[in-house]
mmCIF file of the C-alpha atoms, coordinates in Angstrom:
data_MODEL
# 
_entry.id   MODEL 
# 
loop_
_atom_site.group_PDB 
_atom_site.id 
_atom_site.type_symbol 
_atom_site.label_atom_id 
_atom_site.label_alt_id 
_atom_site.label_comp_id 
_atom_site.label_asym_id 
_atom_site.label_entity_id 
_atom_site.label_seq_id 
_atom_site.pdbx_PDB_ins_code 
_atom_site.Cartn_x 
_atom_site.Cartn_y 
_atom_site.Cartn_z 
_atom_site.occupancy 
_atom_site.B_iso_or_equiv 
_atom_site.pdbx_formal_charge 
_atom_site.auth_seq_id 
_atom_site.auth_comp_id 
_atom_site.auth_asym_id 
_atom_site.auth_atom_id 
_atom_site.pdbx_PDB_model_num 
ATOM 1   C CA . UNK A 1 1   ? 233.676 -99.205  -3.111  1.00 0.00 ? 1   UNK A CA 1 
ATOM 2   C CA . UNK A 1 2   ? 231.471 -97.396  -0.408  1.00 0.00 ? 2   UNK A CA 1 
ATOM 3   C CA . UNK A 1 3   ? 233.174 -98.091  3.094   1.00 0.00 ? 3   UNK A CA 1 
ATOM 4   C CA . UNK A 1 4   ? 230.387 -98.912  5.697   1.00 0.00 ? 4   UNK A CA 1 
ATOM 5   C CA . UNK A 1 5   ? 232.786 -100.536 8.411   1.00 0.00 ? 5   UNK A CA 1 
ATOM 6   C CA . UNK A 1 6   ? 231.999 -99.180  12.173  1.00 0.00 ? 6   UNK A CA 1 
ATOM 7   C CA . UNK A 1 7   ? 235.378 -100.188 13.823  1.00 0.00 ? 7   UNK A CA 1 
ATOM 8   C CA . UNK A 1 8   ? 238.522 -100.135 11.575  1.00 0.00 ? 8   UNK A CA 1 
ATOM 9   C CA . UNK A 1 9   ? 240.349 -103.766 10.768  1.00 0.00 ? 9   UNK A CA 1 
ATOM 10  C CA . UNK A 1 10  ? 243.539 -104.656 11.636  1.00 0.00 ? 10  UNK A CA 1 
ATOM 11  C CA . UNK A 1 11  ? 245.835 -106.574 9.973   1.00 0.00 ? 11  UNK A CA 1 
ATOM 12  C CA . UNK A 1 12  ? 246.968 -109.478 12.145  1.00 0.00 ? 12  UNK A CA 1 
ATOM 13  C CA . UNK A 1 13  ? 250.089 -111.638 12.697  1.00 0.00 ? 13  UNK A CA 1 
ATOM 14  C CA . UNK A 1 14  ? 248.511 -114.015 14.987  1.00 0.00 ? 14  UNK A CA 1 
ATOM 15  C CA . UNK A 1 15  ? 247.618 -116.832 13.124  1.00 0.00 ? 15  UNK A CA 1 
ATOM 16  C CA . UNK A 1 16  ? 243.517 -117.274 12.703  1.00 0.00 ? 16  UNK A CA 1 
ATOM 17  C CA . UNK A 1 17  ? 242.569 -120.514 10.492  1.00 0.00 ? 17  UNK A CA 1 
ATOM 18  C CA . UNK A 1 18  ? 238.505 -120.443 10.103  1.00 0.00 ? 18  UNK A CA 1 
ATOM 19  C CA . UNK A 1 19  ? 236.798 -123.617 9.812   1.00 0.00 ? 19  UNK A CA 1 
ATOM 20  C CA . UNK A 1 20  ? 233.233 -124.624 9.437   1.00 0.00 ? 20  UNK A CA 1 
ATOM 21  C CA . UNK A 1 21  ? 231.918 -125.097 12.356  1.00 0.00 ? 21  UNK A CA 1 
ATOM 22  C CA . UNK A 1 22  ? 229.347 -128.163 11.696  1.00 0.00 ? 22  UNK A CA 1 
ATOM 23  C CA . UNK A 1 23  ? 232.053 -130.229 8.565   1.00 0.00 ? 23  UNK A CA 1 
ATOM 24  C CA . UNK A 1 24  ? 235.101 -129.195 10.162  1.00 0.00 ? 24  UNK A CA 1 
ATOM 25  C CA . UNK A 1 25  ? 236.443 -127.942 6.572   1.00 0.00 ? 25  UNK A CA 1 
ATOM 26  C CA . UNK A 1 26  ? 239.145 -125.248 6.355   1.00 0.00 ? 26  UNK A CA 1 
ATOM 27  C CA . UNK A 1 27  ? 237.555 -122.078 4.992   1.00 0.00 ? 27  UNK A CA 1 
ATOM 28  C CA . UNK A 1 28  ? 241.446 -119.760 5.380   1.00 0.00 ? 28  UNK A CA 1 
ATOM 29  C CA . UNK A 1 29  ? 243.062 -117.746 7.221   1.00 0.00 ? 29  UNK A CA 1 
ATOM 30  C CA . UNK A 1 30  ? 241.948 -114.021 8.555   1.00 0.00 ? 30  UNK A CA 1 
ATOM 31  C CA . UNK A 1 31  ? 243.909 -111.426 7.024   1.00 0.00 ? 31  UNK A CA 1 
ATOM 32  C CA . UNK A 1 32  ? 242.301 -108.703 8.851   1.00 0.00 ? 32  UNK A CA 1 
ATOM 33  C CA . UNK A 1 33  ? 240.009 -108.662 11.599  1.00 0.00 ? 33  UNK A CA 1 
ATOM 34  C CA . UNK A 1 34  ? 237.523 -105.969 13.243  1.00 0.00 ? 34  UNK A CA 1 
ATOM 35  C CA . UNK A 1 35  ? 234.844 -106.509 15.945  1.00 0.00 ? 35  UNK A CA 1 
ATOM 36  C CA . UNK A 1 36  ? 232.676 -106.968 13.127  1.00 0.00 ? 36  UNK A CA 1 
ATOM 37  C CA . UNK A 1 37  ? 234.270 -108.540 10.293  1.00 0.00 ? 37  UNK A CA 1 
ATOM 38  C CA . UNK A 1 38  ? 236.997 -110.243 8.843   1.00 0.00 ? 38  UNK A CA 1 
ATOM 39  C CA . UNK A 1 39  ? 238.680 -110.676 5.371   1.00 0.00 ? 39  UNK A CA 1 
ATOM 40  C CA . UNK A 1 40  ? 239.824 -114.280 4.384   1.00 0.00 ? 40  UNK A CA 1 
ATOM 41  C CA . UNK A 1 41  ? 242.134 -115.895 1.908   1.00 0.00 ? 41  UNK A CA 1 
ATOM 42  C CA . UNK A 1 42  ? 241.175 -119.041 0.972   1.00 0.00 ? 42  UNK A CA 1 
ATOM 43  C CA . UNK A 1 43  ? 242.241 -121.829 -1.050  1.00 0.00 ? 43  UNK A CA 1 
ATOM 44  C CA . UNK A 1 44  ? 239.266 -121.956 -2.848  1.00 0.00 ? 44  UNK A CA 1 
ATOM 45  C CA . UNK A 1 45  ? 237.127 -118.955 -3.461  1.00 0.00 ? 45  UNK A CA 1 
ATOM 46  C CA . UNK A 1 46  ? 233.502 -118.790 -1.235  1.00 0.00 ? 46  UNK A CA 1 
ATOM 47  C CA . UNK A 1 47  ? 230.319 -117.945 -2.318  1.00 0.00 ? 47  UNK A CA 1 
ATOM 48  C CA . UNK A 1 48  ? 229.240 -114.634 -1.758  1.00 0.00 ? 48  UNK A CA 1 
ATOM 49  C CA . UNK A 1 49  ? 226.073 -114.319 0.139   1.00 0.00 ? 49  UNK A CA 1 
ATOM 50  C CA . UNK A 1 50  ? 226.124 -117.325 2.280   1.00 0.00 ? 50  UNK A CA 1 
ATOM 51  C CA . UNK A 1 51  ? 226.024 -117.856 5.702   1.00 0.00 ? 51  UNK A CA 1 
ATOM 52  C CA . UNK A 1 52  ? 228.518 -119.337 7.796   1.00 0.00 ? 52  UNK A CA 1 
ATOM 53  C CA . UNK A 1 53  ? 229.058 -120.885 11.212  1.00 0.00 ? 53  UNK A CA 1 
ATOM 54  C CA . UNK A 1 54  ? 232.788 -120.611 12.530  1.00 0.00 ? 54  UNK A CA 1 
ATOM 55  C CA . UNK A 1 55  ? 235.090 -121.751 14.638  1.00 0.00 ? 55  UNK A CA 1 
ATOM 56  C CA . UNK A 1 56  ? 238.443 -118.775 14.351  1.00 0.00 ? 56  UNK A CA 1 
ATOM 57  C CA . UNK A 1 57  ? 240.979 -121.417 15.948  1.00 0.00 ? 57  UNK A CA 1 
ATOM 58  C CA . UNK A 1 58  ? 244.030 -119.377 17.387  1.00 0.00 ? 58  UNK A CA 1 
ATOM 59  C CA . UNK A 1 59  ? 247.415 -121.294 15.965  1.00 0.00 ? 59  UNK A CA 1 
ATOM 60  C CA . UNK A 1 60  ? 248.054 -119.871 19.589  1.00 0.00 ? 60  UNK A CA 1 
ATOM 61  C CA . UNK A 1 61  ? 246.451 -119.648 22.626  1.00 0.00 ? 61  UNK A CA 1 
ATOM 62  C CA . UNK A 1 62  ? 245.611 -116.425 24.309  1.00 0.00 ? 62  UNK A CA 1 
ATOM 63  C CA . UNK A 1 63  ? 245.414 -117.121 27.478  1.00 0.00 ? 63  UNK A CA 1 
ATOM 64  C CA . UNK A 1 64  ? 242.995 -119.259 28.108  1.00 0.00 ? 64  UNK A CA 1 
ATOM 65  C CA . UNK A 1 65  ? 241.321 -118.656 24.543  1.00 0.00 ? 65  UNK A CA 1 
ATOM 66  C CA . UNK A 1 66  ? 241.773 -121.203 22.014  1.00 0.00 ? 66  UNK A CA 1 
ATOM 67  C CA . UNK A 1 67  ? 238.986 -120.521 19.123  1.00 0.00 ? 67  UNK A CA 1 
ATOM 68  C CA . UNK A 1 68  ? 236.120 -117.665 18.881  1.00 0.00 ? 68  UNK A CA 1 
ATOM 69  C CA . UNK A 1 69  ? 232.622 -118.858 17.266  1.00 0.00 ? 69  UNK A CA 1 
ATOM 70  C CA . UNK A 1 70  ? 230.406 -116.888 15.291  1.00 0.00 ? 70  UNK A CA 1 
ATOM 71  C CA . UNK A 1 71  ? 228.063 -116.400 12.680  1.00 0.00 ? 71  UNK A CA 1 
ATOM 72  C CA . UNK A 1 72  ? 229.589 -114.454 9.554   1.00 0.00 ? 72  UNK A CA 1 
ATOM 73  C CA . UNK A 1 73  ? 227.979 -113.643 6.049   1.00 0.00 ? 73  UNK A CA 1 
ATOM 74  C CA . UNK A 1 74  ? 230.432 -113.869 3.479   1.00 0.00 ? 74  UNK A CA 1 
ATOM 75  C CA . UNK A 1 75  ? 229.356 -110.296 1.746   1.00 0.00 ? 75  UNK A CA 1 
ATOM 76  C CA . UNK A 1 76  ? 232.022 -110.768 -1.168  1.00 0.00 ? 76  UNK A CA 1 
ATOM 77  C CA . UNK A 1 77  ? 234.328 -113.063 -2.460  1.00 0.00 ? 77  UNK A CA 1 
ATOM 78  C CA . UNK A 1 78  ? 236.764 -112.418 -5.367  1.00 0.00 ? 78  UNK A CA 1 
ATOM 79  C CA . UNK A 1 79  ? 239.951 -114.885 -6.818  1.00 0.00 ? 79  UNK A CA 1 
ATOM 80  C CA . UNK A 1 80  ? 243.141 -114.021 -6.566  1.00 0.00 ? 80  UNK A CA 1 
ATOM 81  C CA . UNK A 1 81  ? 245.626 -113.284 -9.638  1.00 0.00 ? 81  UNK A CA 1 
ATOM 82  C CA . UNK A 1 82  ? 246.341 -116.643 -11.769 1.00 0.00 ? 82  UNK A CA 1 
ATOM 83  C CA . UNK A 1 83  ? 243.071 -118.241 -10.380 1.00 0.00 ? 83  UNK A CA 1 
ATOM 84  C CA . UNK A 1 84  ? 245.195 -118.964 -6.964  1.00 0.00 ? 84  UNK A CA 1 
ATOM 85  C CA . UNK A 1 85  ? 243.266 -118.459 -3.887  1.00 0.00 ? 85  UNK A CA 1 
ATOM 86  C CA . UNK A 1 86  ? 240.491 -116.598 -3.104  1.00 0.00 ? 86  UNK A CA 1 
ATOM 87  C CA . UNK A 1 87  ? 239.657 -113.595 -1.165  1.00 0.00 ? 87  UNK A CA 1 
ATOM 88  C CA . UNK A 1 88  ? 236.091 -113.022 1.237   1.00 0.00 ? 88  UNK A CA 1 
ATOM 89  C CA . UNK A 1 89  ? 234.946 -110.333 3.230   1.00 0.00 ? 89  UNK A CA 1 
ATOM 90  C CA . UNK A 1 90  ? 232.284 -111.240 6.142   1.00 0.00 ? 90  UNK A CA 1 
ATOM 91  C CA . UNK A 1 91  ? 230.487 -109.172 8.099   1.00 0.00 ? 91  UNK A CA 1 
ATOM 92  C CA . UNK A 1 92  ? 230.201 -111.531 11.956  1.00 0.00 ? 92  UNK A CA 1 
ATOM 93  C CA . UNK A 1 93  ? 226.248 -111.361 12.297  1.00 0.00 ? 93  UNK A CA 1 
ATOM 94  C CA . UNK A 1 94  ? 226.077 -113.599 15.659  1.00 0.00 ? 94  UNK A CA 1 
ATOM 95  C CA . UNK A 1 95  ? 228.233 -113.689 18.380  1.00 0.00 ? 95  UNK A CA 1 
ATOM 96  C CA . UNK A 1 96  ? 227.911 -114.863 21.572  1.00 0.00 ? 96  UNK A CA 1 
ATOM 97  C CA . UNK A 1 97  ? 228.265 -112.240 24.805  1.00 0.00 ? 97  UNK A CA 1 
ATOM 98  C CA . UNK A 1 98  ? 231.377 -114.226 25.956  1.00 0.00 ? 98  UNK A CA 1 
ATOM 99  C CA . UNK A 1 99  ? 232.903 -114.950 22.256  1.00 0.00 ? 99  UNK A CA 1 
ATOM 100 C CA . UNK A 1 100 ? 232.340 -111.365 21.790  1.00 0.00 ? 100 UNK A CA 1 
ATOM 101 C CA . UNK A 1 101 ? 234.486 -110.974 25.393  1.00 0.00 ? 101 UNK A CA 1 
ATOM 102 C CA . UNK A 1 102 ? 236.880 -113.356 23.688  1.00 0.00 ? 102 UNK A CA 1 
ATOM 103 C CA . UNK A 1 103 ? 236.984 -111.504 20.258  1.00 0.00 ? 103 UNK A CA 1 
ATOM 104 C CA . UNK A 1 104 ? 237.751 -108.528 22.301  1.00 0.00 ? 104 UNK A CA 1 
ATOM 105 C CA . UNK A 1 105 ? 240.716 -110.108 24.009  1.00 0.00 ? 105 UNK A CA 1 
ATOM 106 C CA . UNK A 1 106 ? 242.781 -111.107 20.301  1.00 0.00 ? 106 UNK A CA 1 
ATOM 107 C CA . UNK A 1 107 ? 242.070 -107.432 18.765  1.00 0.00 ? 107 UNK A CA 1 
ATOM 108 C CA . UNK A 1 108 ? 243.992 -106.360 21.481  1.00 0.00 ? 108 UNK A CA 1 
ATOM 109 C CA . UNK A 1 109 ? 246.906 -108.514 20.503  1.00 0.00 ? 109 UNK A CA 1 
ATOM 110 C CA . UNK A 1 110 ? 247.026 -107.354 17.189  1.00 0.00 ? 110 UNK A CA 1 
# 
């Protein structure tokens, strides 16, 4: 698979649940995280090519950061062995100068 990432991801311990931003609905949890992407695992799996609004809601706070929205297109999206789960990758296409500020903050912590 041809690599095109810009900053490197980094696999994270904090705990980063994505949800829809306008429903509310779960999407996962980030896996791995970059300035300008993510990786998911999801309980379902997500269509590739789509367009998505999130909230990242930090299990917890950092500071005074609780959740980081954003714009993400879901690139690809694969399941996982025995049809459980599903994995995404999603390159963050809008972000907000201060949820960018924000985003900055959490890579540090990982």
């Amino acid at each position: 698979m041809d690599d095109r990432r810009q900053h490197s991801r980094h696999t994270t311990e904090l705990s980063l649940e994505v949800l829809d931003l306008h429903s509310g609905t779960r999407l996962g949890r980030v896996v791995d995280l970059s300035a300008d992407g993510f990786m998911l695992v999801s309980d379902m799996p997500l269509e590739a090519d789509s367009v998505w609004e999130c909230r990242l809601v930090l299990g917890e706070p950092l500071g005074d950061i609780h959740e980081i929205r954003l714009g993400a297109d879901c690139l690809w999206s694969r399941p996982g062995a025995n049809g459980q789960h599903g994995w995404s990758g999603f390159h963050i296409i809008d972000l907000a100068d201060d949820q960018a500020e924000a985003l900055e903050v959490v890579l540090q912590h990982i």
